[in-house]
KEPAVO-837923 format. One record per residue (C-alpha): x, y, z; residue in one letter. Coordinates in nm, 2 decimals. Example, Ala and Ser with C-alpha at 12.3 -4.5 7.8 and 13.67 -1.06 7.14 Angstrom:
<nodes>
NODE        X        Y        Z   code
NODE     1.23    -0.45     0.78      A
NODE     1.37    -0.11     0.71      S
</nodes>
This chain:
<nodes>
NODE        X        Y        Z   code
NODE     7.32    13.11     9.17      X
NODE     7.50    13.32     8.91      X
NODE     7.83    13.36     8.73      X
NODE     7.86    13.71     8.91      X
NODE     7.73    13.68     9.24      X
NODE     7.67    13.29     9.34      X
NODE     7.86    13.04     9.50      X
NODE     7.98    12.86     9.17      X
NODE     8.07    12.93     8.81      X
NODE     7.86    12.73     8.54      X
NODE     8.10    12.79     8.32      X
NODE     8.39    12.63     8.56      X
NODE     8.20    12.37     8.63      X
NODE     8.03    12.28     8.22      X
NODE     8.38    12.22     8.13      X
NODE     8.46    11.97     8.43      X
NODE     8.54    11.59     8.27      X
NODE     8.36    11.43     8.57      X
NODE     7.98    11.45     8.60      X
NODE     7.85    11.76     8.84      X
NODE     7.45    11.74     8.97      X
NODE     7.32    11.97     9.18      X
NODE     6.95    11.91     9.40      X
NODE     6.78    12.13     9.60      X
NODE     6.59    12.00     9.97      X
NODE     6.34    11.81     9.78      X
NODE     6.57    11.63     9.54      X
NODE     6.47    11.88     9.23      X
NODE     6.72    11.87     9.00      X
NODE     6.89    12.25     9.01      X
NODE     7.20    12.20     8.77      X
NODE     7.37    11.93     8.56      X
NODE     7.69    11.98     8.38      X
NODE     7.79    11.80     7.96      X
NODE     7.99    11.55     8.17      X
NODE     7.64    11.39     8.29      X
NODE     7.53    11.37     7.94      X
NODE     7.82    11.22     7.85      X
NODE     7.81    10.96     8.10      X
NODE     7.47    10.89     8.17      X
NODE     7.33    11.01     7.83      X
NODE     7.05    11.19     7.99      X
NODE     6.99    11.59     7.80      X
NODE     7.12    11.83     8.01      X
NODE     6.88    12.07     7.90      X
NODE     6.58    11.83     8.05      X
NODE     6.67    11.77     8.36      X
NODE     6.62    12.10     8.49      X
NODE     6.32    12.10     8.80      X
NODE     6.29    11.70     8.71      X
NODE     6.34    11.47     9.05      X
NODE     6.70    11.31     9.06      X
NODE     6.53    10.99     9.18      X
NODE     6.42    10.94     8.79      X
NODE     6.82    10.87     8.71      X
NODE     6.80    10.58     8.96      X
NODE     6.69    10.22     8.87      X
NODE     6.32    10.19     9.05      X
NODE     6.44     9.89     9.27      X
NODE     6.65    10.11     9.46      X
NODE     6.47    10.41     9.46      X
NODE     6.37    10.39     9.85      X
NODE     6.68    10.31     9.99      X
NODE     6.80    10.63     9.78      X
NODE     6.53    10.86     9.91      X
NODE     6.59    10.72    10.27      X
NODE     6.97    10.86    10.21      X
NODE     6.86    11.16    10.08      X
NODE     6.69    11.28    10.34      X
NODE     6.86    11.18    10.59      X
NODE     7.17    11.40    10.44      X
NODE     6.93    11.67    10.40      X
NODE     6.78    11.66    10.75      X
NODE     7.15    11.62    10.97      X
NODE     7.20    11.84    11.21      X
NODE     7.43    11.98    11.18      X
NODE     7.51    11.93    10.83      X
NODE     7.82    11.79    10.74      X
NODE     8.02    11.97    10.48      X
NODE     8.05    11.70    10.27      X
NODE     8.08    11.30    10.23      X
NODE     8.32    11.07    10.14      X
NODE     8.27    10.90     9.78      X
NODE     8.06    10.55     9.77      X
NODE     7.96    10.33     9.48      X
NODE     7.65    10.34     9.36      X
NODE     7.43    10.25     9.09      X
NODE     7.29    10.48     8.81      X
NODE     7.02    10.45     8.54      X
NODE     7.12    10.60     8.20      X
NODE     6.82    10.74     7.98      X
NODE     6.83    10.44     7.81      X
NODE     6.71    10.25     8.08      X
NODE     7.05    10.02     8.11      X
NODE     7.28    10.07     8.43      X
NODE     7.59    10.18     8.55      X
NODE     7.83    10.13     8.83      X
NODE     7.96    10.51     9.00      X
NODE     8.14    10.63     9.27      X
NODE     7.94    10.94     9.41      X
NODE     8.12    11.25     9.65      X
NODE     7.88    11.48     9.80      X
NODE     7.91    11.83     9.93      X
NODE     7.67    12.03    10.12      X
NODE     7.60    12.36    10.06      X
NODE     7.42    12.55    10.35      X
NODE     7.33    12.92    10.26      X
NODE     7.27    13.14    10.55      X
NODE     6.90    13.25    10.39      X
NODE     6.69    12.96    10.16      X
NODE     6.69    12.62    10.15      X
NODE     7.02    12.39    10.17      X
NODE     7.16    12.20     9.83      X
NODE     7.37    11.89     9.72      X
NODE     7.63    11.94     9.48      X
NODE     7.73    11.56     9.34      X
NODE     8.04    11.46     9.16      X
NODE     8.02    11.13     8.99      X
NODE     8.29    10.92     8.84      X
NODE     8.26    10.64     8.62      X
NODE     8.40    10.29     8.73      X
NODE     8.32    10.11     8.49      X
NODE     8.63    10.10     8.35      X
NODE     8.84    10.01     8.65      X
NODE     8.99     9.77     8.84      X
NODE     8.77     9.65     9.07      X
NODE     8.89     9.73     9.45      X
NODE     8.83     9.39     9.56      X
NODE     9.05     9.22     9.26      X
NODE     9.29     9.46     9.35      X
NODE     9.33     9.33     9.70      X
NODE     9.31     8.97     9.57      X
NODE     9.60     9.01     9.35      X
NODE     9.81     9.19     9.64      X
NODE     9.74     8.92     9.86      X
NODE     9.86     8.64     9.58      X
NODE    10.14     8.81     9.54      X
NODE    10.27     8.83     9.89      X
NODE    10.16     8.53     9.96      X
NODE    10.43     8.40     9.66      X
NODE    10.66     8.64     9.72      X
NODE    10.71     8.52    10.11      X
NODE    10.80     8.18    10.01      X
NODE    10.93     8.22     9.71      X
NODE    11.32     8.11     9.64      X
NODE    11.54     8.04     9.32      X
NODE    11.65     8.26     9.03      X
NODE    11.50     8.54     8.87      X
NODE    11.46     8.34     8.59      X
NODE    11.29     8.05     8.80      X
NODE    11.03     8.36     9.03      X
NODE    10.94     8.58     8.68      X
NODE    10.70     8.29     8.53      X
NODE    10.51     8.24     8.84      X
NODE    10.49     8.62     8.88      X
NODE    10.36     8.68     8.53      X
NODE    10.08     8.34     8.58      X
NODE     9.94     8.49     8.94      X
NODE     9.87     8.83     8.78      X
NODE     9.78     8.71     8.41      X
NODE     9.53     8.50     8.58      X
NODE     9.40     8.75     8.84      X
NODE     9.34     9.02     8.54      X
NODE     9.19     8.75     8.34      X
NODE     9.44     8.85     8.06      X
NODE     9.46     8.63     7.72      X
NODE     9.80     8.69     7.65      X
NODE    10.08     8.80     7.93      X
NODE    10.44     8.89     7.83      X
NODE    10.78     8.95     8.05      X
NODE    11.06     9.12     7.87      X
NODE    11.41     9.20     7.96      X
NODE    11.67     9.44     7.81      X
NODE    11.97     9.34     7.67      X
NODE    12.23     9.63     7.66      X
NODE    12.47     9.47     7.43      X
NODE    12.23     9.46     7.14      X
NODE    12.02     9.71     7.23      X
NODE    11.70     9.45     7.21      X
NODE    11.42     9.40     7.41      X
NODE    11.42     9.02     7.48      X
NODE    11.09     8.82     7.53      X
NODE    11.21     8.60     7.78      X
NODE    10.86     8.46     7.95      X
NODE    10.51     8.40     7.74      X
NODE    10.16     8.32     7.94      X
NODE     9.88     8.25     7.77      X
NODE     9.52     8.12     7.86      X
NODE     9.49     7.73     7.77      X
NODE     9.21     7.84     7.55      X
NODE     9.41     8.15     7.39      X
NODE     9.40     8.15     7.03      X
NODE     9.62     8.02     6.79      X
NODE     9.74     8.38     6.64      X
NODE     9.79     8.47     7.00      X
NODE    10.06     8.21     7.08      X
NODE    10.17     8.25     6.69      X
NODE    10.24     8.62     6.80      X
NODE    10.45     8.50     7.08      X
NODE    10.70     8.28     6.94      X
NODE    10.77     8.54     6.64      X
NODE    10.79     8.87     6.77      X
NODE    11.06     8.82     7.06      X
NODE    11.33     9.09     7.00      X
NODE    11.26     9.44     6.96      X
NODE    11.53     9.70     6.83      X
NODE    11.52    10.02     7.03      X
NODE    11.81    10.18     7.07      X
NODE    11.64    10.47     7.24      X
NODE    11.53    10.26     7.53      X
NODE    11.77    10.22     7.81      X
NODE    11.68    10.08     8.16      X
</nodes>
């Protein structure tokens, strides 16, 4: 597969931000773009011919083999799978948490291939807390009554609390003196002293540019 006359563009695909790994049938390692460096902190340059099974942690190595060929082996091939979490060893031996999309390529002469896309999730909100924090907040949001004044607190605790935040603020605008107001403060009962410090002193903000 070549710039000129293959089915995808190194080039293209070196500059993508998410992580691109390609396999052949027997899970050799045919192309990895910077973005798996970056992310996995494996060289690029090494990976070439090496098994794919090497950047997963050994406990799970079966299960991952079992997967692979089973996607190799469909008939017929599906043109590609929807994305799944899974876990990933970096070169340094540590893990971490992905979400994996997979496309089949099936040429009409040679062997069929995987092209991978991995995102990092890390970094994310976590699906399930997600749904917790929805849920909560229906849930209040049914039965709550009273004034806005009275509803914003409890709002402000349920997802301070579900985000395990230190420090959770609600401001409002006031258009006669063009100031953002700190009306409502939450703070873990084991917050820091500067935290809460920060809160009672900083609750107007000039900014005349803002407007609601």
């Amino acid at each position: 597969m070549t710039e000129t006359g293959g089915s995808f563009s190194p080039r293209i695909i070196d500059s993508l931000l998410n992580a691109v790994i390609i396999v052949d049938a027997q899970g050799r390692i045919l192309y990895a773009n910077h973005a798996t460096e970056h992310l996995l902190g494996w060289q690029v340059r090494l990976l070439f011919g090496e098994p794919f099974i090497d950047m997963v942690p050994e406990r799970v190595r079966p299960a991952y083999l079992g997967a692979f060929s089973r996607l190799m082996e469909s008939n017929p091939p599906r043109a590609s799978y929807a994305p799944s979490r899974v876990v990933m060893q970096r070169a340094d031996g540590s893990e971490v948490p992905v979400e994996i999309g997979a496309f089949m390529v099936v040429p009409e002469v040679g062997p069929r291939l995987l092209v991978t896309v991995l995102w990092d999730v890390s970094d994310r909100i976590d699906i399930d807390r997600y749904q917790r924090i929805s849920d909560e907040l229906v849930a209040f949001l049914a039965g709550a009554s009273g004034t806005t004044a009275a509803i914003v607190p409890q709002l402000l605790s349920i997802v301070a609390r579900s985000m395990d935040f230190e420090l959770a603020t609600a401001w409002r605008w006031d258009e006669r003196s063009e100031l953002l107001h700190c009306d409502h403060v939450w703070s873990k009962p084991d917050s820091c002293q500067a935290m809460r410090h920060w809160s009672r002193n900083n609750c107007a903000i000039k900014s005349p540019k803002l407007r609601r």
